[in-house]
VOBA-1610 file (N, C-alpha, C; in pm, whole numbers, padded with zeros to 5 digits, always signed):
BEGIN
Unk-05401+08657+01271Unk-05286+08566+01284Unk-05163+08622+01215Unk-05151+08702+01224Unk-04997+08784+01163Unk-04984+08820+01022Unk-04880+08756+00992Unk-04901+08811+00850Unk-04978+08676+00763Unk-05052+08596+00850Unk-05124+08521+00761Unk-05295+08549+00789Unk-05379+08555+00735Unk-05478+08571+00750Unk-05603+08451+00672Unk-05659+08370+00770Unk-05720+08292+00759Unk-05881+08331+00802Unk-05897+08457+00796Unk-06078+08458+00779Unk-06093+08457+00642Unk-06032+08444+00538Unk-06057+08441+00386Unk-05983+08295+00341Unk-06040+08212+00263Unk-05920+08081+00199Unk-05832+08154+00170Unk-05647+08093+00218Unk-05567+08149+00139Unk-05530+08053+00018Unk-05447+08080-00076Unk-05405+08019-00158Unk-05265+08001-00178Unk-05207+07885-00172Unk-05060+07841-00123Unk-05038+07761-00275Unk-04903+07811-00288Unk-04821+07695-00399Unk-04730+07615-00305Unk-04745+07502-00379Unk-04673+07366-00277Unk-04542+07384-00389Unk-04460+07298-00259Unk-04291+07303-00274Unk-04332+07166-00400Unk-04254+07226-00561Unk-04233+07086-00596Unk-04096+07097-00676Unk-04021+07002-00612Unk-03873+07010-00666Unk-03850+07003-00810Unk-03750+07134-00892Unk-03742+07162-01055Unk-03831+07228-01084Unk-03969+07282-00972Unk-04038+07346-01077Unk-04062+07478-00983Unk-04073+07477-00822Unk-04080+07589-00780Unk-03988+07651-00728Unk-03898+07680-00829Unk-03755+07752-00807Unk-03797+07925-00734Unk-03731+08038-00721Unk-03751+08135-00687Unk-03828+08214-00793Unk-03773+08236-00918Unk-03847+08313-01023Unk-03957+08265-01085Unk-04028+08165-01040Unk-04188+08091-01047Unk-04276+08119-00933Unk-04181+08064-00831Unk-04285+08123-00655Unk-04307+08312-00677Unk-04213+08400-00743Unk-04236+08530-00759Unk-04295+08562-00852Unk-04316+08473-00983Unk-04471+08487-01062Unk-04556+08486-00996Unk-04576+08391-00939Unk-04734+08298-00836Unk-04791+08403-00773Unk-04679+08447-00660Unk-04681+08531-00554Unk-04752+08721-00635Unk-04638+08757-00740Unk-04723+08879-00784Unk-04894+08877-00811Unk-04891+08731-00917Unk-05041+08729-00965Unk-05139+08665-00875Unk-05120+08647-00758Unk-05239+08592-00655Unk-05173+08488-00545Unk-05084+08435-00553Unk-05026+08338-00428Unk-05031+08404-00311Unk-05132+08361-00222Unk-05098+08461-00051Unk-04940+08400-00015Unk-04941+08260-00010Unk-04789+08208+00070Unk-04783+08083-00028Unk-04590+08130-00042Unk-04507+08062-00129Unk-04386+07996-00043Unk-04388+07842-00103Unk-04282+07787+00013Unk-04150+07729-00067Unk-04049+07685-00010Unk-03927+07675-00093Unk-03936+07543-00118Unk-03831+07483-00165Unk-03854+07362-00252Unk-03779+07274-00088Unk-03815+07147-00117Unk-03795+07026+00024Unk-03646+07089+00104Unk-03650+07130+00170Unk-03492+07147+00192Unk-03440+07008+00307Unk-03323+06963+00267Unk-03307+06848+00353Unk-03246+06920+00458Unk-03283+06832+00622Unk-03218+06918+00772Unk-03080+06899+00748Unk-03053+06749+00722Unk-02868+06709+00712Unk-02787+06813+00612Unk-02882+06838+00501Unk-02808+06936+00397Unk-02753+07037+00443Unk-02862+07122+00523Unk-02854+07240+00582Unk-02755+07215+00666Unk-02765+07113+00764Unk-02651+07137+00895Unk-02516+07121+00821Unk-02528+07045+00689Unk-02389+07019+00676Unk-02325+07143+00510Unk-02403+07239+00568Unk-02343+07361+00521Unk-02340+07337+00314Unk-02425+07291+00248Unk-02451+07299+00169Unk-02523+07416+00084Unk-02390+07442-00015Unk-02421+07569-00067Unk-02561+07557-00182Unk-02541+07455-00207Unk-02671+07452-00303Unk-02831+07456-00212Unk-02826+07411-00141Unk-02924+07435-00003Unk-02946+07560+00020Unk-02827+07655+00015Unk-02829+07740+00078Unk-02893+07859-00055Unk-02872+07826-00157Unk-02909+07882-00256Unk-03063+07833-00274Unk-03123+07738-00248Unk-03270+07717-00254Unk-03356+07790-00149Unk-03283+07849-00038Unk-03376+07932+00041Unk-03396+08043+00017Unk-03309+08077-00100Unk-03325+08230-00147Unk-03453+08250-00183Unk-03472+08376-00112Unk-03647+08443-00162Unk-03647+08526-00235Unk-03759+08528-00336Unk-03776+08661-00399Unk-03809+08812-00312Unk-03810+08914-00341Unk-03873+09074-00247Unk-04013+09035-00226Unk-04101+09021-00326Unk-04307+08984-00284Unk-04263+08837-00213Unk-04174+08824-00214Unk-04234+08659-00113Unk-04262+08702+00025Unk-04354+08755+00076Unk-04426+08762+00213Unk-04558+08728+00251Unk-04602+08675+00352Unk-04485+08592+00417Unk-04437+08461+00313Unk-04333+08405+00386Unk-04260+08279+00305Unk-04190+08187+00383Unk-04250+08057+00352Unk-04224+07925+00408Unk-04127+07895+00387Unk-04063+07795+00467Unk-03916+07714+00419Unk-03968+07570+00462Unk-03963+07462+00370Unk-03967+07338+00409Unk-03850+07256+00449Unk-03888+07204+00563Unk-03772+07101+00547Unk-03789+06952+00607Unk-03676+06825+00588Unk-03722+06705+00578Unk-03669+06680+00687Unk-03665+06587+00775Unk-03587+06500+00872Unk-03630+06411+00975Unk-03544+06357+01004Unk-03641+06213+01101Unk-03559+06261+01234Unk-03449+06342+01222Unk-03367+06316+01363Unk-03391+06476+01460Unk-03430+06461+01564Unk-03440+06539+01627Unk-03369+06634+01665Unk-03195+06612+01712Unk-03085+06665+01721Unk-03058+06748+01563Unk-03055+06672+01486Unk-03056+06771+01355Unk-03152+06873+01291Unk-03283+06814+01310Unk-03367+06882+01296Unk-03349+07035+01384Unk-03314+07030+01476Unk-03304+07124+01593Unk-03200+07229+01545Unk-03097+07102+01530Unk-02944+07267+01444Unk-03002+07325+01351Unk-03141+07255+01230Unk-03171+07277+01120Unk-03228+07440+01138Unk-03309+07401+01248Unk-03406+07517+01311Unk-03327+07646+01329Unk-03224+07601+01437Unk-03132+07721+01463Unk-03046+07775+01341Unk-03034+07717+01262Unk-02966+07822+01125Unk-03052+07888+01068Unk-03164+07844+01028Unk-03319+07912+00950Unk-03305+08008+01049Unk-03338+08020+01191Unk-03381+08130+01281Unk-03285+08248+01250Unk-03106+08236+01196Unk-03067+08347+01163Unk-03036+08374+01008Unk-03188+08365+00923Unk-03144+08375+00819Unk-03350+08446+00827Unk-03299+08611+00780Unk-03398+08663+00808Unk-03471+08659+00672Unk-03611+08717+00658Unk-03718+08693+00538Unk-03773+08560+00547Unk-03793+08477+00675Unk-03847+08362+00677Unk-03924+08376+00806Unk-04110+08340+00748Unk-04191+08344+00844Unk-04241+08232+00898Unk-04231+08102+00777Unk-04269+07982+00822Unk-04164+07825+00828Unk-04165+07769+00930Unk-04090+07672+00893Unk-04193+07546+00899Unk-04161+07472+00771Unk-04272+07387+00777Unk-04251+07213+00773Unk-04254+07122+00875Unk-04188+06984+00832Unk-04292+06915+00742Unk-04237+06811+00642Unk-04255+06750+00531Unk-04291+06638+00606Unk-04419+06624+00619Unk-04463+06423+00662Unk-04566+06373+00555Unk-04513+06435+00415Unk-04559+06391+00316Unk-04512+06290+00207Unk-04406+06355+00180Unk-04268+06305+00006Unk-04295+06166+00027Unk-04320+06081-00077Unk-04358+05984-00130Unk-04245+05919-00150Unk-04108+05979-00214Unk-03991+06004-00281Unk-03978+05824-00200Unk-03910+05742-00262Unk-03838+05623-00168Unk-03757+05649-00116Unk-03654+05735-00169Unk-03506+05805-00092Unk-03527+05841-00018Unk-03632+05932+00003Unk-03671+06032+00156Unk-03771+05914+00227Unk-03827+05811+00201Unk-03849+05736+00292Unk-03741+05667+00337Unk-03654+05594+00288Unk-03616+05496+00315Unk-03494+05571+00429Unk-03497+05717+00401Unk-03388+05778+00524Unk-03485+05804+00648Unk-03614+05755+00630Unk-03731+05822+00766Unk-03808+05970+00771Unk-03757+05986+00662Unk-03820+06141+00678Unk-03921+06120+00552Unk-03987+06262+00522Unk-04112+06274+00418Unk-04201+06188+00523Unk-04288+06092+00412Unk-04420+06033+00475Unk-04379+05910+00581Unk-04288+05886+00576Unk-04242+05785+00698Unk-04247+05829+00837Unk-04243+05931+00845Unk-04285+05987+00986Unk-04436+05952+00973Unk-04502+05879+00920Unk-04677+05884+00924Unk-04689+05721+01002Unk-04541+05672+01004Unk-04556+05533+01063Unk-04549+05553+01188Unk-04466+05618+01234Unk-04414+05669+01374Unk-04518+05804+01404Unk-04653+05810+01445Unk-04671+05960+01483Unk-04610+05994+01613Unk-04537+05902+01729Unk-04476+05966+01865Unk-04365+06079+01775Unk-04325+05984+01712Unk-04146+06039+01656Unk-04210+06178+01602Unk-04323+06181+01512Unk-04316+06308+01424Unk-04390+06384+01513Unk-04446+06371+01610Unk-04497+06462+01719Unk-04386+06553+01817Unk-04286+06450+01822Unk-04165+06517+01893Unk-04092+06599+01802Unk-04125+06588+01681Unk-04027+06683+01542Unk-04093+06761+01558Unk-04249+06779+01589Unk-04300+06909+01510Unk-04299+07048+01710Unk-04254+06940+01778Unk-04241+06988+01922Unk-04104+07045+01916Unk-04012+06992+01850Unk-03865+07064+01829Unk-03848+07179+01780Unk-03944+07205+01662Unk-03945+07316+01560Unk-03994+07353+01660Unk-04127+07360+01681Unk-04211+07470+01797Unk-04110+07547+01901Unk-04067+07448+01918Unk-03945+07507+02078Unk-03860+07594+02046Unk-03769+07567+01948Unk-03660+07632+01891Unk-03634+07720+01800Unk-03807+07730+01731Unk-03823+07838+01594Unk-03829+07961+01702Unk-03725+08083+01602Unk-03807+08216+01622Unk-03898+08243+01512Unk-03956+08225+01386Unk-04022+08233+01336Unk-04147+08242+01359Unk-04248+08288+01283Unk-04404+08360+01342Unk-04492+08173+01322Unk-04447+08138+01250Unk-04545+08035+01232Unk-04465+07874+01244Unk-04506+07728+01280Unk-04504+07605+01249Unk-04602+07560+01180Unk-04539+07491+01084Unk-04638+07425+00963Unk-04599+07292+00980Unk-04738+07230+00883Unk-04674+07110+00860Unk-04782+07030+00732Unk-04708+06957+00657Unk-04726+06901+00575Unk-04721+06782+00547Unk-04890+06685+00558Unk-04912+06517+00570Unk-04975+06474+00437Unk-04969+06353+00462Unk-05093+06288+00363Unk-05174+06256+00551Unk-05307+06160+00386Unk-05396+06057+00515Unk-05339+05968+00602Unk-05221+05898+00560Unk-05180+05778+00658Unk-05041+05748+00548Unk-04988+05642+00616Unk-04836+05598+00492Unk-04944+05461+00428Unk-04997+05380+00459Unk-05094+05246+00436Unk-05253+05271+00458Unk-05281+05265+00588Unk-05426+05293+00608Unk-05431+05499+00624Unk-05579+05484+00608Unk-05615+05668+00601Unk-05676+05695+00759Unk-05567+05738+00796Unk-05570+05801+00971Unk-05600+05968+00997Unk-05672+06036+00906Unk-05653+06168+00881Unk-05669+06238+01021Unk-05775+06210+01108Unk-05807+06301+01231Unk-05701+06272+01326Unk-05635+06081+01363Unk-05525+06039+01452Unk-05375+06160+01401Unk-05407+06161+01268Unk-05221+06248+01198Unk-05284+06455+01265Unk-05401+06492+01232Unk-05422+06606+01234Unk-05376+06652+01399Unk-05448+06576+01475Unk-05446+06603+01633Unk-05320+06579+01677Unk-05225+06487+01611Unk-05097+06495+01709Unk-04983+06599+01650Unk-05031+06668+01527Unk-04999+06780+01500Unk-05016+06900+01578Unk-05186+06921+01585Unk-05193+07019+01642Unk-05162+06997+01805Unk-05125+06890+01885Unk-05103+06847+02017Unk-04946+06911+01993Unk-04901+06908+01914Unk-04728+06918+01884Unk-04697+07086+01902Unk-04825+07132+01843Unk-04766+07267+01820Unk-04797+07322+01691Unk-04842+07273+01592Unk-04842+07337+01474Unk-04979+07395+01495Unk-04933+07542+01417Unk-04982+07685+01378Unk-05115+07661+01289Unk-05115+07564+01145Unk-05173+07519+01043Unk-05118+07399+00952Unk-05182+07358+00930Unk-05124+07230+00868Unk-05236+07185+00742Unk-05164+07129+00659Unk-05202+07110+00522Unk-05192+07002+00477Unk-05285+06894+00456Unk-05341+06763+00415Unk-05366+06714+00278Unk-05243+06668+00234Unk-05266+06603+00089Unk-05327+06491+00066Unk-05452+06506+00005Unk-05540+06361+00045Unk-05504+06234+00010Unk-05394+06149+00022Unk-05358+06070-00020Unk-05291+05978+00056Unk-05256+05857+00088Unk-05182+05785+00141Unk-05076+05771+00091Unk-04952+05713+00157Unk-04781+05715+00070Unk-04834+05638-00024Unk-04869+05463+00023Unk-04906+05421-00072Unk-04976+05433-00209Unk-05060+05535-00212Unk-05121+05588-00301Unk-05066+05653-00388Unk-04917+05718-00347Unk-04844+05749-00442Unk-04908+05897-00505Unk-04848+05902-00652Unk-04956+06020-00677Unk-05062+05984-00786Unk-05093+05853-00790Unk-05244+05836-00891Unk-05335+05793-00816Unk-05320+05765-00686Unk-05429+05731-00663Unk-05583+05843-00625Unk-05692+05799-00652Unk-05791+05918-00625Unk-05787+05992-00543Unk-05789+06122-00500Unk-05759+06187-00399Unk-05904+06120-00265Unk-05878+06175-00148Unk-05953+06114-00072Unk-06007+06245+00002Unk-06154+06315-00075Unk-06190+06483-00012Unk-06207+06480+00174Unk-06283+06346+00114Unk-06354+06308+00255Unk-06275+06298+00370Unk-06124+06283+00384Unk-06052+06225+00443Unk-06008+06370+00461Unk-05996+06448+00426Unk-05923+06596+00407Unk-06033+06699+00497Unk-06150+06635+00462Unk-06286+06689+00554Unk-06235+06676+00694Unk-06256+06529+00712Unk-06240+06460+00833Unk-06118+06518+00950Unk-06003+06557+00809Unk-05875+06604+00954Unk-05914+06730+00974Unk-06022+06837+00924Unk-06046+06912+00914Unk-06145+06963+01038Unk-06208+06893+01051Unk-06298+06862+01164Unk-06296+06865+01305Unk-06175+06749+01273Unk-06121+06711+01407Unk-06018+06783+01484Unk-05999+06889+01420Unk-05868+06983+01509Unk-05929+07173+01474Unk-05881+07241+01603Unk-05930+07396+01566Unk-05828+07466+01478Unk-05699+07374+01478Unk-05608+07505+01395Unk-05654+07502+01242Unk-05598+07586+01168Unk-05632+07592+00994Unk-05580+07482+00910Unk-05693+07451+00846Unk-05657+07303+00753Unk-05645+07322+00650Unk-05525+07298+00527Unk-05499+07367+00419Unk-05521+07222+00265Unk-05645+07241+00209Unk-05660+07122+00143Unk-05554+07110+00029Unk-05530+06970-00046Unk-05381+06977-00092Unk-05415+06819-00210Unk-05408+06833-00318Unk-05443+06741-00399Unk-05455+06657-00496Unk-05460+06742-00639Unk-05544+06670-00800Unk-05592+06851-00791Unk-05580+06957-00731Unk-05633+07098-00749Unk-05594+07140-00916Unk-05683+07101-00984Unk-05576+07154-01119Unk-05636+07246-01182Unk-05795+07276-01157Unk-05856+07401-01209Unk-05933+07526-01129Unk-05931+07672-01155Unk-06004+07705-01062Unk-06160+07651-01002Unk-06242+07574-01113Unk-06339+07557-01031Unk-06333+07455-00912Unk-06237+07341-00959Unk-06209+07253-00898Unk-06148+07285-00726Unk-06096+07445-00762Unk-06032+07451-00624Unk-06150+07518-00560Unk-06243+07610-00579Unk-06342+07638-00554Unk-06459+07519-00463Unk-06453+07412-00530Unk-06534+07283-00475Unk-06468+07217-00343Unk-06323+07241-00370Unk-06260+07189-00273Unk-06255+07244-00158Unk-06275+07387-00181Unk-06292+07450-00028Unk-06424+07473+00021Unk-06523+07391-00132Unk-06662+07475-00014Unk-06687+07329+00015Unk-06653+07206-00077Unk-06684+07026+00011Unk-06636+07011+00117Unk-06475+07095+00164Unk-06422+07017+00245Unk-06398+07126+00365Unk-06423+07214+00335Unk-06487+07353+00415Unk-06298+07358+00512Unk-06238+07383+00426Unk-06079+07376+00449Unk-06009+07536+00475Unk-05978+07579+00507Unk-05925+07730+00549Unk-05785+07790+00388Unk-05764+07705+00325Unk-05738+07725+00231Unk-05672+07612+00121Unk-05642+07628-00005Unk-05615+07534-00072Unk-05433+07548-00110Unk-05360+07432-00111Unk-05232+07422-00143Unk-05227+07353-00288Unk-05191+07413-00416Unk-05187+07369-00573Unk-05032+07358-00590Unk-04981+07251-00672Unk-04869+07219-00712Unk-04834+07210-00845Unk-04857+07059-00902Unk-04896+07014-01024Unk-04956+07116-01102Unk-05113+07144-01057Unk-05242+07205-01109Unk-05154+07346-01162Unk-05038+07433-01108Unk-05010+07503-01148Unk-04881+07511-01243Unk-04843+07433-01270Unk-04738+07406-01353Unk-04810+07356-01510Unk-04712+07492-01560Unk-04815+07526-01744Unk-04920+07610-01725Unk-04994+07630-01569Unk-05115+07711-01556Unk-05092+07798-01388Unk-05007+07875-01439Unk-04934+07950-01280Unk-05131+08056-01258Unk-05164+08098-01375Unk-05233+08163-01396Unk-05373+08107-01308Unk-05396+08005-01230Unk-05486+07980-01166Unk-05495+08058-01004Unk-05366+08096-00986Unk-05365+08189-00815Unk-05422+08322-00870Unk-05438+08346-01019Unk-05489+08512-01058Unk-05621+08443-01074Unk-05695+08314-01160Unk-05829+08350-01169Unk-05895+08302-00962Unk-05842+08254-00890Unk-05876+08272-00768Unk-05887+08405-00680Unk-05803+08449-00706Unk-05767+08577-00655Unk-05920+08665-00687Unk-05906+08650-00837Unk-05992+08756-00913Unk-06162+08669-00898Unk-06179+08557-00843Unk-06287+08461-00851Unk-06323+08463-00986Unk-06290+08435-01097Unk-06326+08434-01261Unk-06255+08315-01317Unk-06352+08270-01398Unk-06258+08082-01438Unk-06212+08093-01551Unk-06247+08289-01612Unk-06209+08309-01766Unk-06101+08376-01696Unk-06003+08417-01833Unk-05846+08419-01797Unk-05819+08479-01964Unk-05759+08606-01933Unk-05737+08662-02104Unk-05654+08663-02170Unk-05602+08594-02303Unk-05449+08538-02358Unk-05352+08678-02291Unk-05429+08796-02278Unk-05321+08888-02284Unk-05243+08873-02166Unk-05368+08818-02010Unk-05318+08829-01888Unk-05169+08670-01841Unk-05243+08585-01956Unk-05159+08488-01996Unk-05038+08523-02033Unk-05009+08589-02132Unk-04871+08640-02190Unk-04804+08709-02127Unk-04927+08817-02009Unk-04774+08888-01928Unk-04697+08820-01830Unk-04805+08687-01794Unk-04738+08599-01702Unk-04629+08513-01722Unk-04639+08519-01834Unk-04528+08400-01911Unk-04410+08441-01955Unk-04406+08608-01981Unk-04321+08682-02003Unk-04221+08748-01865Unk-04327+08745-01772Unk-04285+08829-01638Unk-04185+08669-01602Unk-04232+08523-01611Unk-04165+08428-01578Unk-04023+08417-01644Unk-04061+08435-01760Unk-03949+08422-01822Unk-03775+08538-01810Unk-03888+08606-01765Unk-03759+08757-01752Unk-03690+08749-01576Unk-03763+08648-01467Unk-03726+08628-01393Unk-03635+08524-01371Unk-03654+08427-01472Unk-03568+08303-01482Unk-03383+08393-01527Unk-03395+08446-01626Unk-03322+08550-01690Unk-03210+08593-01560Unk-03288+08691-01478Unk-03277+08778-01372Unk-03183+08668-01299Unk-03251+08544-01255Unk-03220+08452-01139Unk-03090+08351-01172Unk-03078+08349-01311Unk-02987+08197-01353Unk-02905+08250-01470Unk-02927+08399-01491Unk-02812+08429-01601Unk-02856+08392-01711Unk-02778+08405-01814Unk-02826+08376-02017Unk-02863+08208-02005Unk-02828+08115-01895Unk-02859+07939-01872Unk-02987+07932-01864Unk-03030+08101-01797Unk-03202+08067-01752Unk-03317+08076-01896Unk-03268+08102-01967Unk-03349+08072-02102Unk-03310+07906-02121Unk-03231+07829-02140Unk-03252+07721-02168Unk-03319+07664-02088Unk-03297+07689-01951Unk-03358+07605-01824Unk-03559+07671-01855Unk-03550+07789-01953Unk-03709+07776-01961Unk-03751+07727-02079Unk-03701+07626-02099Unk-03773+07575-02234Unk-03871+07440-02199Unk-03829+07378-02090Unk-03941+07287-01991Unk-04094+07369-01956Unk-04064+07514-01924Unk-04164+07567-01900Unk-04260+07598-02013Unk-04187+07679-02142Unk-04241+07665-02291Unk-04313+07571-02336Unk-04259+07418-02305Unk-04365+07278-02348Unk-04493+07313-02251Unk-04496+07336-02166Unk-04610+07312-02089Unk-04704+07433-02148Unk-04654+07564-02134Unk-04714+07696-02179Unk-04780+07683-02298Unk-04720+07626-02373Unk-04768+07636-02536Unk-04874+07531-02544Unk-04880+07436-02481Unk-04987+07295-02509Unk-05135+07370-02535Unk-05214+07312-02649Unk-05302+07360-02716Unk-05288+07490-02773Unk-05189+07576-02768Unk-05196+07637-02880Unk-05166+07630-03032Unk-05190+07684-03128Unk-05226+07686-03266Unk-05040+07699-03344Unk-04949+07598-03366Unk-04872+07584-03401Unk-04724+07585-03277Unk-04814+07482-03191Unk-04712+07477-03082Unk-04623+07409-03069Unk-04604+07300-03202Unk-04483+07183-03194Unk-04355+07266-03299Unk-04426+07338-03353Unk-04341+07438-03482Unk-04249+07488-03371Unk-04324+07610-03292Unk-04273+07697-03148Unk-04175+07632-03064Unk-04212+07490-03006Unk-04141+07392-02964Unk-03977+07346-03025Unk-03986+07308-03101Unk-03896+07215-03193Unk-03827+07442-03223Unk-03852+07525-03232Unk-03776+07628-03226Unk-03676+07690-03109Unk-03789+07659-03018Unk-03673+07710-02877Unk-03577+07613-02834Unk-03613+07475-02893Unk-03537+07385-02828Unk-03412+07384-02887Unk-03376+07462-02989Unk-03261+07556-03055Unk-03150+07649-02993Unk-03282+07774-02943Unk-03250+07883-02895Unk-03133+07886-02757Unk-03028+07936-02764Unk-02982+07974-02621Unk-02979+08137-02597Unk-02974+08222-02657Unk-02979+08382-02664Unk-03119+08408-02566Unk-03118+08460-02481Unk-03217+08540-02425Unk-03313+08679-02513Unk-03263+08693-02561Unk-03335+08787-02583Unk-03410+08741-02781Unk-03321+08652-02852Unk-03414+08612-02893Unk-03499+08540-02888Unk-03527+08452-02750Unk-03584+08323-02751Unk-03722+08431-02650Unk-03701+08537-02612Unk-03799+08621-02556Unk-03869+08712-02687Unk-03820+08735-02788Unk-03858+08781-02895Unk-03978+08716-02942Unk-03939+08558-02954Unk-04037+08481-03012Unk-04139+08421-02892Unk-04096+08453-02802Unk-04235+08407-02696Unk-04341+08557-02716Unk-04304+08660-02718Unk-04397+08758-02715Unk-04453+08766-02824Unk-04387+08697-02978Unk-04475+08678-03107Unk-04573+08587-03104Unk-04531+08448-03073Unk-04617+08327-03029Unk-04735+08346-02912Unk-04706+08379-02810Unk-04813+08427-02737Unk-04921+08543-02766
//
């Protein structure tokens, strides 16, 4: 299947807005991510020439292949959305969002509100199909917006056109605490031949391991699970659930020098969100903490991550 290859699980980081900026998807991606996707991009944003939009599709060089998400309920827009992505090269996947929980992105029809309407989101994912030059259509559901419809949402996907599609076991309603639903992730899995990408509560390697041999899924999509622990696409990669402070530190360092790279001397402050998460359970981590939250200098606030780690 091109540059994606589905006789092996792949392993996908999911779009999550503030955290999978470009110099995180190009951590992921060096240490084990097969495919990295961009953060929600809205269709209206795009058509209406938004530079900050236009700055979220930026890819890193290892991002191959690489997804672009995007949101929308309207067909006509969705469509211009398509035709600008098509001349903006380094993009293999375009993938629609019939997931986001977000109320904003419901209450405009797009995200999981297309799960009320499947005619409407059948004709979206028929628009992209038509109008992408891109190698692949994706797409991205829960089980249902209220009740869990997993095989009715999978089939009018794959009836639409999509390439592979990826099932977050959850209903809108469910929000994000409610228990994930494997069974339901099985089920859309079942019921359609294209590749089913499980999507969840994935927060450890063994856990993602279970998930692909319970729900016998063509690969797993981690979000959450990797944020503070990018280091789970390397122990997959490597199949090992041990993980060595050292392989830890170059990851945290390689992140940090990309934030640097990507956002200028701002990108050290903007990594001090990442620092809280990194440091949790280590051995004088509120000291470490309560220090960077000081720091604006790059290069000393990288000084003391390579001492601390």
């Amino acid at each position: 299947m091109g540059k994606l290859d589905f006789s092996l699980p792949i392993y996908v980081l999911a779009p999550l807005a503030g955290f999978t900026d470009l110099p995180f998807r190009s951590v992921v991606k060096k240490f084990g991510a097969d495919l990295t996707v961009s953060e929600m991009i809205s269709s209206n944003a795009l058509v209406h020439n938004s530079s900050k939009t236009y700055k979220m599709l930026q890819k890193a060089p290892n991002e191959e292949p690489y997804a672009v998400q995007i949101a929308g309920n309207d067909k006509d827009i969705v469509k211009e959305a398509v035709l600008i992505l098509n001349d903006i090269e380094g993009i293999d996947i375009i993938d629609l969002n019939c997931g986001c929980p977000v109320p904003k992105v419901v209450r405009s029809g797009g995200g999981s509100a297309l799960l009320k309407d499947l005619k409407k989101m059948g004709e979206i994912i028929e628009t992209i199909k038509k109008y992408s030059e891109k190698e692949y259509t994706s797409v991205k559901v829960r089980i249902g917006f209220d009740e869990k419809i997993p095989e009715k949402i999978a089939k009018v996907c794959e009836s639409a056109g999509a390439d592979f599609i990826t099932v977050h076991g959850r209903t809108r309603s469910g929000g994000f605490k409610a228990p994930v639903d494997y069974d339901a992730i099985k089920r859309a899995k079942e019921s359609v031949s294209i590749p089913v990408i499980a999507n969840g509560d994935i927060t450890s390697y063994e856990k993602a391991e279970w998930v692909l041999e319970y729900t016998k899924t063509d690969g797993v999509m981690i979000g959450r699970g990797a944020i503070g622990k990018p280091w789970i696409f390397y122990q997959l990669k490597h199949k090992t659930s041990d993980i060595s402070p050292e392989i830890k530190k170059e990851i945290i360092v390689e992140h940090f020098d990309k934030m640097i790279e990507f956002y200028g001397d701002y990108g050290a402050v903007m990594f001090r969100k990442h620092l809280h998460t990194y440091s949790k359970g280590y051995q004088g981590a509120s000291a470490f903490r309560d220090k960077i939250n000081r720091i604006t200098d790059p290069k000393e606030m990288r000084k003391l991550i390579i001492e601390f780690f």
